[in-house]
N, CA and C of each residue as an Amber inpcrd file, in Angstrom:
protein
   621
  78.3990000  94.7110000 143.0120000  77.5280000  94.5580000 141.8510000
  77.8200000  95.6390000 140.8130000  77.8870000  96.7170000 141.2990000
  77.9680000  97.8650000 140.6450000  79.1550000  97.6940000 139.7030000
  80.6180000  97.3150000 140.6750000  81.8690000  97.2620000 140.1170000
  82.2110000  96.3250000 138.7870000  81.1510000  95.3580000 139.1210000
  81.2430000  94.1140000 138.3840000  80.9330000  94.4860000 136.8550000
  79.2460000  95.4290000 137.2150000  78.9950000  95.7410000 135.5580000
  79.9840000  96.9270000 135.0630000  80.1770000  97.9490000 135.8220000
  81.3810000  98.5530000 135.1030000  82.2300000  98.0400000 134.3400000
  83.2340000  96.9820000 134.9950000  84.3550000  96.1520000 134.5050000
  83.6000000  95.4120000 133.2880000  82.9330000  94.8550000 132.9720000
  82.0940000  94.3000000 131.3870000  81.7550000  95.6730000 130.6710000
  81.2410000  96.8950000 131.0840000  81.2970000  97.9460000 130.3980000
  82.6220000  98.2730000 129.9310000  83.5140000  98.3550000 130.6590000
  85.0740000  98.8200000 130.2920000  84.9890000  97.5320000 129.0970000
  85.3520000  96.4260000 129.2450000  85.9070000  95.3910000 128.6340000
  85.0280000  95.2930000 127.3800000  83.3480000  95.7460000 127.5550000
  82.9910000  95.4950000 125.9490000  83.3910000  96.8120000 125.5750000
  83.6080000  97.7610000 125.9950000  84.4740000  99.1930000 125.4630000
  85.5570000  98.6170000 124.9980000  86.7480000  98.5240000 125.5500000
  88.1640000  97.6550000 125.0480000  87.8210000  96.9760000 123.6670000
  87.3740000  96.0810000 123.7960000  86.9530000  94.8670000 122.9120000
  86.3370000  95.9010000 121.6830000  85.4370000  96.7730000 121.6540000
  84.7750000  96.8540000 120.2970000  85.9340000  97.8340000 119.8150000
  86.5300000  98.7880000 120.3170000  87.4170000  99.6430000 119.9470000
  88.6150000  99.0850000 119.2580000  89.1650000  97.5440000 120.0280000
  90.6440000  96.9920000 119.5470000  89.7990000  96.4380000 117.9940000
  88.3620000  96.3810000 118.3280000  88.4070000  94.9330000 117.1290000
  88.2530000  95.9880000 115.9970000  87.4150000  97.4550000 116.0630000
  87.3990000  98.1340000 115.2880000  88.5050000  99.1100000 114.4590000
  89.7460000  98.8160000 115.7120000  90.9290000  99.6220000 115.2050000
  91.5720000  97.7800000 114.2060000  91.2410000  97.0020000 114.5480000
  91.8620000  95.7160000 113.3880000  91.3660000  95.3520000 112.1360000
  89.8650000  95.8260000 112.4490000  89.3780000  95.7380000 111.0600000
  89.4640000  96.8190000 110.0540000  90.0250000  98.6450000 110.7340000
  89.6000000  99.0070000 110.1930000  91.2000000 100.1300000 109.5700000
  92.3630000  99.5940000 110.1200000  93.3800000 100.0380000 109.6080000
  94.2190000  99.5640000 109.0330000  94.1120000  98.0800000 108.2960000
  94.9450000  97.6590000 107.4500000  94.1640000  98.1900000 106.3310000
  92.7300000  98.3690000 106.1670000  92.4050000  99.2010000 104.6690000
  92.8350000 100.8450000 104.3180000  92.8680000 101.3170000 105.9070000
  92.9990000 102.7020000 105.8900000  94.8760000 102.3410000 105.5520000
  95.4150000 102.2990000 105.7120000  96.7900000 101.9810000 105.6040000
  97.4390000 102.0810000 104.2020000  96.3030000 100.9960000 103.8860000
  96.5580000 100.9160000 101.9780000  95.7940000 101.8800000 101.1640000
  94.8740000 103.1060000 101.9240000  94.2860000 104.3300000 101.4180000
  95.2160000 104.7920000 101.5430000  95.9240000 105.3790000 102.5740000
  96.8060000 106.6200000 103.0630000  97.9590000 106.1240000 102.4390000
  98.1710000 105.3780000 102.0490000  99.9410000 105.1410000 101.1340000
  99.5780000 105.3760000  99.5480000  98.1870000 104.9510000  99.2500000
  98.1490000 105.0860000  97.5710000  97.8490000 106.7900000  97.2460000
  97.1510000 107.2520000  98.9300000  96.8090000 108.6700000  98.2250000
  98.2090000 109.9000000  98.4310000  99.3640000 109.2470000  99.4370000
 100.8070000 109.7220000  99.3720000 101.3130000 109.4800000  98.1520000
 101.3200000 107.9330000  97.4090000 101.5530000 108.1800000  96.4650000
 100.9120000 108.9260000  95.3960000 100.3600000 109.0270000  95.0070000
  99.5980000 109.5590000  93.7240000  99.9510000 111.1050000  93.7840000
  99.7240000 111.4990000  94.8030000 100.0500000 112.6660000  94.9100000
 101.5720000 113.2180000  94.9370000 102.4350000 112.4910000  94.9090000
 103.6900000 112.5950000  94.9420000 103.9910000 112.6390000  93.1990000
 103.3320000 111.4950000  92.6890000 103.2250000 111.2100000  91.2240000
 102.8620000 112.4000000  90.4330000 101.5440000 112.7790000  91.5250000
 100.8930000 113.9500000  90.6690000 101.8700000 115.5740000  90.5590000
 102.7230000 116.1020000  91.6570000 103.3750000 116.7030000  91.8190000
 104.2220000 116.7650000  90.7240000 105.0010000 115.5770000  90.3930000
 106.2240000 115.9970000  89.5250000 105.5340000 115.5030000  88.2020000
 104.2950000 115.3970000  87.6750000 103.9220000 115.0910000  86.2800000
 102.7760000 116.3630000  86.0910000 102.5420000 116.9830000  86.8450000
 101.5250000 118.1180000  86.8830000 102.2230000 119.3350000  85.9640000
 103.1790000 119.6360000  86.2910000 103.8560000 120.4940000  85.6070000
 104.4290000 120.6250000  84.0690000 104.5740000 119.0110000  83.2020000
 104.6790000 118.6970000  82.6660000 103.6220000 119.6620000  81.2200000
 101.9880000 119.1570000  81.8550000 100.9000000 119.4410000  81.2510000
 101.0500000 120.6950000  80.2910000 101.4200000 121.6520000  81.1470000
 101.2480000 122.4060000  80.8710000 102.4870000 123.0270000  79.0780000
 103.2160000 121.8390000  78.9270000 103.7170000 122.5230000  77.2540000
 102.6150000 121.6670000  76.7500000 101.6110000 121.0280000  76.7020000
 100.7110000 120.8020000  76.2480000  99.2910000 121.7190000  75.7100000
  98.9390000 121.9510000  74.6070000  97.9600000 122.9610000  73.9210000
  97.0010000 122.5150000  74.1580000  96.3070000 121.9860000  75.4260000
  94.8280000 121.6610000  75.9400000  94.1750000 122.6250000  77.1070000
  93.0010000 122.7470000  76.7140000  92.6370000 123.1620000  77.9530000
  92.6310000 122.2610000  79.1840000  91.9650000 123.0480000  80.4550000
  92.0500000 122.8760000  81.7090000  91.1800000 121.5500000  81.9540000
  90.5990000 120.6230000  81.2830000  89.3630000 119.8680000  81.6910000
  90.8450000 118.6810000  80.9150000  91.2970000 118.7740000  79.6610000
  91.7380000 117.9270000  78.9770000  93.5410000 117.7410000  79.5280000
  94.0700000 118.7660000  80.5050000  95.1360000 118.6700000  81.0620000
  94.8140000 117.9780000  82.3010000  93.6100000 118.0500000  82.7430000
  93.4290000 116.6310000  84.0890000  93.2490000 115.7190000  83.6950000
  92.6070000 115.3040000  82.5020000  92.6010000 114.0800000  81.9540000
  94.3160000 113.1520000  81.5180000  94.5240000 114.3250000  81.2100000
  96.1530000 113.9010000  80.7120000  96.9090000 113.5190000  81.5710000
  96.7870000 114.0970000  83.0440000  97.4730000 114.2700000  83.8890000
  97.5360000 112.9220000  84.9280000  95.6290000 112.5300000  84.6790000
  95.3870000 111.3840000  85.4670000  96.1280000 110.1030000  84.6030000
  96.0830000 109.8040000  83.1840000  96.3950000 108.9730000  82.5610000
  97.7840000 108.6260000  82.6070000  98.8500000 110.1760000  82.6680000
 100.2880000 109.4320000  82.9370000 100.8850000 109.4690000  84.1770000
  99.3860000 109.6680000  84.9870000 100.0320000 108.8180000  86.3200000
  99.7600000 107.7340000  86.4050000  98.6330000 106.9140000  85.8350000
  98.3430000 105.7190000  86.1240000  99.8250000 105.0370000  85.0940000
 100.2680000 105.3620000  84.0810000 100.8630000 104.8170000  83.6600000
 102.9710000 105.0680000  84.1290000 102.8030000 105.6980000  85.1780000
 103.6410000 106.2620000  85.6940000 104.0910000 104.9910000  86.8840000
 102.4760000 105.2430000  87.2190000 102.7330000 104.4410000  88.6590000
 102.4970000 102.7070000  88.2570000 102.0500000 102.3410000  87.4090000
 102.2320000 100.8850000  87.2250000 103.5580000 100.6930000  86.2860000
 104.2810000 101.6410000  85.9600000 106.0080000 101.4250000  85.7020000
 106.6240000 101.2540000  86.7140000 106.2580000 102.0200000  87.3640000
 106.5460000 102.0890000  89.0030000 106.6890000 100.5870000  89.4200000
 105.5950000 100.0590000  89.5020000 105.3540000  98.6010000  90.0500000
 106.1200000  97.8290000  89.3100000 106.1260000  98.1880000  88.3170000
 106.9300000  97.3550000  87.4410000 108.5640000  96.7440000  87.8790000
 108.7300000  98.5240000  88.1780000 109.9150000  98.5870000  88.2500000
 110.8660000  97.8110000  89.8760000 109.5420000  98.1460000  90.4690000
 109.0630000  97.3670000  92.1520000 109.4700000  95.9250000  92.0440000
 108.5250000  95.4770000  91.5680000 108.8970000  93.9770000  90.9080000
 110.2860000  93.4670000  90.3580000 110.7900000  94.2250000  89.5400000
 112.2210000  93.6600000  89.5450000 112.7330000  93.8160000  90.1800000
 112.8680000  94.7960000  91.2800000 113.9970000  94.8510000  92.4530000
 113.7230000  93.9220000  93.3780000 112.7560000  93.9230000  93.6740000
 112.3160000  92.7960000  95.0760000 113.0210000  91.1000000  94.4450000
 113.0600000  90.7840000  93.0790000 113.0130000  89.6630000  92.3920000
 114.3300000  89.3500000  92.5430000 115.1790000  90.6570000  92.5910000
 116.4940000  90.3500000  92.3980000 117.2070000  90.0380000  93.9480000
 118.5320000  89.3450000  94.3970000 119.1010000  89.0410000  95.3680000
 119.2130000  90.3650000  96.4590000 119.8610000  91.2870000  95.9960000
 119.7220000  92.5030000  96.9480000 118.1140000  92.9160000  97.5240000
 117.1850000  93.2350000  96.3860000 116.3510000  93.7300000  96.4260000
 115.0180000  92.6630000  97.4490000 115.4790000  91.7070000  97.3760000
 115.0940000  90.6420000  98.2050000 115.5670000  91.0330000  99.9180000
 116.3580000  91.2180000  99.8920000 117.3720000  91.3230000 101.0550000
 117.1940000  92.3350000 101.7800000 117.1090000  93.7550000 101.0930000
 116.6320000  94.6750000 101.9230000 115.4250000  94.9870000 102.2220000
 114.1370000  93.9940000 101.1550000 112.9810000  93.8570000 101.5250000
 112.3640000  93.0710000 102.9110000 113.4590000  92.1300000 103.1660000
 113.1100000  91.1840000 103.9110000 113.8980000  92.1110000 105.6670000
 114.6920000  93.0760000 105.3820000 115.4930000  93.6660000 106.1440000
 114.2080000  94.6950000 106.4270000 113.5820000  95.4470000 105.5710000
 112.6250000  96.1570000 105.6280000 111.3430000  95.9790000 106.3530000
 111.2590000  94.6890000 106.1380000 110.0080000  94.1300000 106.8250000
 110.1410000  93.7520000 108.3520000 110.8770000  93.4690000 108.5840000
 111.4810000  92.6430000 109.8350000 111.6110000  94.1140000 110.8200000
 112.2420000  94.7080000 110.4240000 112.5500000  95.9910000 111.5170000
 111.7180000  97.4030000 111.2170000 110.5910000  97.2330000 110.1900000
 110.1540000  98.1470000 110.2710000 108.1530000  98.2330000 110.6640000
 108.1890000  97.0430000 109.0150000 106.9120000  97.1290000 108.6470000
 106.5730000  96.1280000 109.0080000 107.0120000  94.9850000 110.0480000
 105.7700000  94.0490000 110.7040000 105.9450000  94.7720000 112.1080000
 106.3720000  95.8210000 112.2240000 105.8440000  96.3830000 113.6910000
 104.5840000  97.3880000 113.8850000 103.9380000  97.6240000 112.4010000
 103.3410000  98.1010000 112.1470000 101.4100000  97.4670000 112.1770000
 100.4820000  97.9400000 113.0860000  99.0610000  96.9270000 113.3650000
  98.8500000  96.8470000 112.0330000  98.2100000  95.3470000 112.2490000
  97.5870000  94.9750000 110.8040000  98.3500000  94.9700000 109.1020000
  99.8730000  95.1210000 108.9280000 100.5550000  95.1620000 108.3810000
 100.4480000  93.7120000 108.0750000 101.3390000  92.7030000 108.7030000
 101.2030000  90.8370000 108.0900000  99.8450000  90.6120000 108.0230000
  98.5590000  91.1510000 108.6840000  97.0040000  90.7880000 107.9700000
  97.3000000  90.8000000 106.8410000  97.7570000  92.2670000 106.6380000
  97.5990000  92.8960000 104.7450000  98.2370000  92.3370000 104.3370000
  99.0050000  92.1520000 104.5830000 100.4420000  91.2500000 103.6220000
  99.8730000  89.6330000 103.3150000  99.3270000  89.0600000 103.9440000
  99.3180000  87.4520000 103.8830000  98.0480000  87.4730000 102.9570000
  97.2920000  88.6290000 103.0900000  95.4590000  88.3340000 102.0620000
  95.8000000  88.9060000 101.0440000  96.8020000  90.0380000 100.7970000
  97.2560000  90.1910000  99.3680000  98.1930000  88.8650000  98.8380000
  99.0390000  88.7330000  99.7300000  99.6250000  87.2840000  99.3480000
  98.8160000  86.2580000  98.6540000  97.8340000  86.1510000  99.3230000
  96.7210000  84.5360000  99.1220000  96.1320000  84.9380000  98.1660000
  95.6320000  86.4300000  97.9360000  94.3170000  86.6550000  96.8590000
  95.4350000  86.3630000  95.6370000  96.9080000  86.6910000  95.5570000
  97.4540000  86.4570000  94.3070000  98.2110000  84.9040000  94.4530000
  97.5980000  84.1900000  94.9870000  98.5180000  82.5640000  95.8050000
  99.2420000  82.3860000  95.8020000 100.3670000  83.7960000  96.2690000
 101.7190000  83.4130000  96.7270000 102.3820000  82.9800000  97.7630000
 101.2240000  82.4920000  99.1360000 102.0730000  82.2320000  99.6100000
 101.0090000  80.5360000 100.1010000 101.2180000  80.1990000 101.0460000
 100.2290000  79.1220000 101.4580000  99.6140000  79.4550000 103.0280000
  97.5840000  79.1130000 102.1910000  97.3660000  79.5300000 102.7870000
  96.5200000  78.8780000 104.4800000  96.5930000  79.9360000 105.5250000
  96.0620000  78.9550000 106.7400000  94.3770000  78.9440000 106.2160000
  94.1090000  78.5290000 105.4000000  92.8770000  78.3440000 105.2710000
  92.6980000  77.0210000 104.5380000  92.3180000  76.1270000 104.4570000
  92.3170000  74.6610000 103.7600000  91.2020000  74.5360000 102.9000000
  90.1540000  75.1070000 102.8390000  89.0720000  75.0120000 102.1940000
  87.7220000  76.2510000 101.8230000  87.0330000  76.3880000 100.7820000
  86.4880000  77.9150000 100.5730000  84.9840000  77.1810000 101.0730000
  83.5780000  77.3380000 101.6430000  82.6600000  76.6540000 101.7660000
  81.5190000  77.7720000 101.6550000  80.4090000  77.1050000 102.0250000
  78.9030000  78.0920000 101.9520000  78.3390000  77.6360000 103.0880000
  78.1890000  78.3730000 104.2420000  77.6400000  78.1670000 105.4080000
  76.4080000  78.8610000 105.8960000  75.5040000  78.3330000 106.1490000
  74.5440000  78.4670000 107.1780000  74.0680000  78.7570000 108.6220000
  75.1130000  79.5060000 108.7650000  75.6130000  80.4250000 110.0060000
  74.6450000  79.7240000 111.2330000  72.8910000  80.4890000 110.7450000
  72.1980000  80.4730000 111.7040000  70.6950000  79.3560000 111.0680000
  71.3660000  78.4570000 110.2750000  69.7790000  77.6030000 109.6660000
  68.8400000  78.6180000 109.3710000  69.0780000  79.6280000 109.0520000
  67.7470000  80.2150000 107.7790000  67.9530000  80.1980000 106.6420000
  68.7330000  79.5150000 106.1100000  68.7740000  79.0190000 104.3180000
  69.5980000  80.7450000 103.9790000  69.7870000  81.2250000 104.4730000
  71.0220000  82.3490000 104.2590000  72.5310000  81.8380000 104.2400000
  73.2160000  82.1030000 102.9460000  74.3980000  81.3440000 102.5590000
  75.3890000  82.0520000 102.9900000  76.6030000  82.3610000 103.4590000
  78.0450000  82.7880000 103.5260000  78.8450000  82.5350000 102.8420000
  79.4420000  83.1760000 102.9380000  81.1670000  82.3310000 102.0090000
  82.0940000  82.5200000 103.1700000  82.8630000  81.3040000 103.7250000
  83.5010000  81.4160000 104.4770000  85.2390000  79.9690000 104.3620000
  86.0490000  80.3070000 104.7470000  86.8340000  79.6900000 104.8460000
  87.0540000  78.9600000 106.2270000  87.4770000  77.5080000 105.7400000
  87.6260000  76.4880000 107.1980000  89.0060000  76.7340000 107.7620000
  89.3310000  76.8530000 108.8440000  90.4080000  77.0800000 109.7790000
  90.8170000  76.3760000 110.2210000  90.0150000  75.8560000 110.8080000
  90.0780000  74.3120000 111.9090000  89.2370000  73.4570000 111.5880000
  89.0540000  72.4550000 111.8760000  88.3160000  71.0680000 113.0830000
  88.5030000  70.6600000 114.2400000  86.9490000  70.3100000 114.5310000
  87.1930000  69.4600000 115.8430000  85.9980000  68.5200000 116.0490000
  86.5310000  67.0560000 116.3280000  85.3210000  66.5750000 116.2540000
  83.8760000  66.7510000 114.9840000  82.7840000  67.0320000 115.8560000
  82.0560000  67.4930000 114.7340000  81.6430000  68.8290000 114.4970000
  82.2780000  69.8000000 114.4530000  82.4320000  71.0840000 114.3380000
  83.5430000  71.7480000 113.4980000  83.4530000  72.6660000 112.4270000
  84.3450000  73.2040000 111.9220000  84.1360000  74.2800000 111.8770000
  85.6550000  75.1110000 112.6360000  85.7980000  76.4180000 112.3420000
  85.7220000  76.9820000 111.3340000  85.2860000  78.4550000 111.2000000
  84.7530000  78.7430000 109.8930000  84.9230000  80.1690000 109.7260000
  85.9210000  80.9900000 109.3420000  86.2090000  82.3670000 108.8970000
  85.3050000  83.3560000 107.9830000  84.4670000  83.7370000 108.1690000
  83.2920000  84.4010000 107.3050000  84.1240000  85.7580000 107.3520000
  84.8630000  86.5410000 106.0560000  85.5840000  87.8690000 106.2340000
  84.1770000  88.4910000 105.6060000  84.5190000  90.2190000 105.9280000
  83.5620000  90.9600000 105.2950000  84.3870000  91.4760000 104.1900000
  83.2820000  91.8630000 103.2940000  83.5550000  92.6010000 101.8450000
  83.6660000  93.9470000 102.3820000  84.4880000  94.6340000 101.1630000
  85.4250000  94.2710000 100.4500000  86.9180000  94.0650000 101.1300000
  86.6990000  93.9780000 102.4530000  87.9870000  94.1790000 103.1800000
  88.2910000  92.8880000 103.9250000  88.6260000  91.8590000 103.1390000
  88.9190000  90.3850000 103.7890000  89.8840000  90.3560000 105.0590000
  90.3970000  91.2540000 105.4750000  91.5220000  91.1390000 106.7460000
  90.3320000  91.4660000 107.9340000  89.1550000  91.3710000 108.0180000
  88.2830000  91.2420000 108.6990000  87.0400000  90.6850000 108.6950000
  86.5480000  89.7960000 109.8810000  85.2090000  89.2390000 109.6050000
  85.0600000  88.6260000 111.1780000  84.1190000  87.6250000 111.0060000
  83.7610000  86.9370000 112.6580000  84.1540000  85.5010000 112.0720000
  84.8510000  84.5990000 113.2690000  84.8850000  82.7920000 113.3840000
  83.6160000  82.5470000 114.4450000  83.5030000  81.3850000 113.1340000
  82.6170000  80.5650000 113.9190000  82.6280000  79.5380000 114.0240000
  82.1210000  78.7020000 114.9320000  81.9730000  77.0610000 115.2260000
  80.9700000  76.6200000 114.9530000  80.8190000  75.5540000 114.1920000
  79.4220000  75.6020000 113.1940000  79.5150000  73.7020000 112.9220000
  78.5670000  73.2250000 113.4420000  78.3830000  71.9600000 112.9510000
  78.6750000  71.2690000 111.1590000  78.8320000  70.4080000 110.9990000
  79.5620000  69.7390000 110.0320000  78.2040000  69.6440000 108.9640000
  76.8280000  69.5140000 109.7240000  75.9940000  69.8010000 108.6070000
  75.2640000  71.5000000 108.2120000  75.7720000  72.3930000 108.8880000
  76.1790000  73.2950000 108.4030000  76.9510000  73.7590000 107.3010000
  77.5110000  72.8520000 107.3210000  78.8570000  73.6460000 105.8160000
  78.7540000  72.8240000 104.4110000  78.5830000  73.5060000 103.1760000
  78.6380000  72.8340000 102.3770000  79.6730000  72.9270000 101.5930000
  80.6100000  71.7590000 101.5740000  82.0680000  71.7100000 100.7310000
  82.1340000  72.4470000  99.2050000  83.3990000  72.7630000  98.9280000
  83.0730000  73.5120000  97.5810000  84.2160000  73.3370000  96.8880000
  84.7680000  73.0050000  96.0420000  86.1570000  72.9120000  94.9830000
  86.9900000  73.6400000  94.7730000  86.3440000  75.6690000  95.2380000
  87.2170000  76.4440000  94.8460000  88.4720000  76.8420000  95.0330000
  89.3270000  77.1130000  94.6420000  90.4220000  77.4210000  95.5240000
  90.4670000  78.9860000  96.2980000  91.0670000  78.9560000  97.0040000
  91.0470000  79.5530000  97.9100000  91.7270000  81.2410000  97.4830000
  92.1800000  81.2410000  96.6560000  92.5780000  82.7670000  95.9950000
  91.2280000  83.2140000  95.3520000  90.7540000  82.1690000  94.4080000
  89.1670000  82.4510000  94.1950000  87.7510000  82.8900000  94.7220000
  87.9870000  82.5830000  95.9730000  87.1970000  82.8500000  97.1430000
  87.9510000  84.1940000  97.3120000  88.5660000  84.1880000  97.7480000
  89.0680000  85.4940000  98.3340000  88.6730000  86.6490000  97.3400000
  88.8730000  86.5340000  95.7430000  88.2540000  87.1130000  94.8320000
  86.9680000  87.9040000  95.0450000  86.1260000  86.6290000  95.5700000
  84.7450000  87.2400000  95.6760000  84.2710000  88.1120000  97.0770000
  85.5100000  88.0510000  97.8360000  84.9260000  88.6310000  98.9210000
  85.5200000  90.0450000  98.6170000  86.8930000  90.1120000  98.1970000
  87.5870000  91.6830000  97.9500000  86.2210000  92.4410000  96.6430000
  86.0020000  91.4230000  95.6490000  84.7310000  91.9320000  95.0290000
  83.4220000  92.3160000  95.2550000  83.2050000  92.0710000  96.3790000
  81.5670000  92.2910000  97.2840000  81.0200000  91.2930000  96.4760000
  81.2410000  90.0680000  96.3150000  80.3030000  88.4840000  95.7720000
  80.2850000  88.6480000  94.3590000  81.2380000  89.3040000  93.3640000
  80.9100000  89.4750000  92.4930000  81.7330000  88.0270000  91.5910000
  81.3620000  86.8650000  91.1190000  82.1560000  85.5830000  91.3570000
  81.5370000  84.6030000  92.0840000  80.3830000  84.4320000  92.6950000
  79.7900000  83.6730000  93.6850000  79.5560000  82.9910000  92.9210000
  79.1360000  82.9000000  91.2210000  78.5150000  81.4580000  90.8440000
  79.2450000  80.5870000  90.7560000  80.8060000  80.6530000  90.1600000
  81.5980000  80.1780000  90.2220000  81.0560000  79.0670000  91.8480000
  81.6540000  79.4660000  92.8680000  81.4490000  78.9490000  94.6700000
  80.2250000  77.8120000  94.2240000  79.4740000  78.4360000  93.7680000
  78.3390000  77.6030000  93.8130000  78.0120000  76.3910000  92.8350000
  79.2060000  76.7660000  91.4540000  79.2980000  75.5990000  90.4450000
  80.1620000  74.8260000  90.7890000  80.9170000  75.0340000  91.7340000
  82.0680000  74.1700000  92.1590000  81.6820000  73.0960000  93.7740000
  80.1220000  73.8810000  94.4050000  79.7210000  73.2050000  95.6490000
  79.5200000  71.4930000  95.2820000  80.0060000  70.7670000  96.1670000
  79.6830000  69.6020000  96.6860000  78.3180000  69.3520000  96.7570000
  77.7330000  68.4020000  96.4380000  75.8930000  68.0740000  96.5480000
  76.0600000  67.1990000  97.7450000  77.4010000  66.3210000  98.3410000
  77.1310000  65.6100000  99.1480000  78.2060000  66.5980000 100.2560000
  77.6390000  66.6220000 101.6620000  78.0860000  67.1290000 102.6250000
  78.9690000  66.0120000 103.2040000  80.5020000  66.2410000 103.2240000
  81.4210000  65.4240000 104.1200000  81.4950000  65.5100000 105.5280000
  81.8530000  64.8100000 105.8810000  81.7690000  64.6610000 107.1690000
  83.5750000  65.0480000 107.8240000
């Protein structure tokens, strides 16, 4: 008896730890690379400031502005290489042997993908669900079917590479028009976009 509840102690130990290290390091991932960068940015433009005749309040201001404009040249410049045949090539070389061995790396990759709809997504439909019948709405994406039940992806804000599935009866869900980069919008936004979801809902529930 004893052994038995241990082993469910271990296993809901296991379980909350794996699910908390999945939800919670593809965001930390994309913290710890923007704050390597910036600071790398900030290093070699910091020095700059200073043939500048401002004081100390108006040289951080300066300092923050041509990094932002530093680092979206940057991207810029990102963008054409990846676009081009090589730059394609060693991206795809890059990914393969480095950065999908990395946890939660293809999460991040496929919801930045979808939020900008580049790629296609495993989600077929954006809906408003009723989780538990108390007239409390979700925004969730359909996954599956079966019968009369549809799977149903509810991610949390602002970090869509995590949330709970659920199996949820067919009059549970109410269909909606949006597309699915749009949805995703509102969840990386904390619901900011929901009327949209809701001008686009279905009045008649499909089956």
């Amino acid at each position: 008896m004893k052994i038995g509840i241990l082993k469910r102690i271990r296993k809901f130990i296991q379980t909350a730890i794996l699910g908390g290290i999945a939800a919670i390091l593809p965001t930390a991932l994309v913290i710890i690379v923007f704050q390597w960068f910036f600071k790398l940015v900030y290093r070699n433009l910091e020095p700059m400031t200073r043939y500048f005749p401002l004081n100390t309040d108006y040289q951080k201001v300066t300092v923050t502005i041509l990094i932002a404009i530093a680092i979206i040249f940057l991207f810029f410049l990102g963008g054409l290489l990846v676009r081009s045949r090589i730059g394609m090539f060693f991206k795809r070389v890059l990914e393969q042997k480095y950065l999908m061995k990395i946890p939660g790396y293809k999460v991040a990759r496929e919801t930045v993908r979808q939020f900008f709809g580049k790629s296609q997504s495993f989600f077929s439909e954006v809906v408003l669900v009723d989780i538990f019948n108390s007239g409390t709405l979700m925004t969730g994406f359909i996954t599956d079917r079966c019968d009369l039940y549809y799977t149903v992806f509810v991610p949390t804000g602002p970090n869509p590479t995590s949330g709970n599935i659920y199996h949820v009866r067919n009059d549970q869900v109410i269909h909606t028009t949006t597309k699915i980069e749009n949805g995703m919008r509102t969840i990386i936004s904390c619901g900011a976009g929901s009327k949209e979801i809701f001008k686009d809902r279905r009045d008649k529930k499909s089956n």
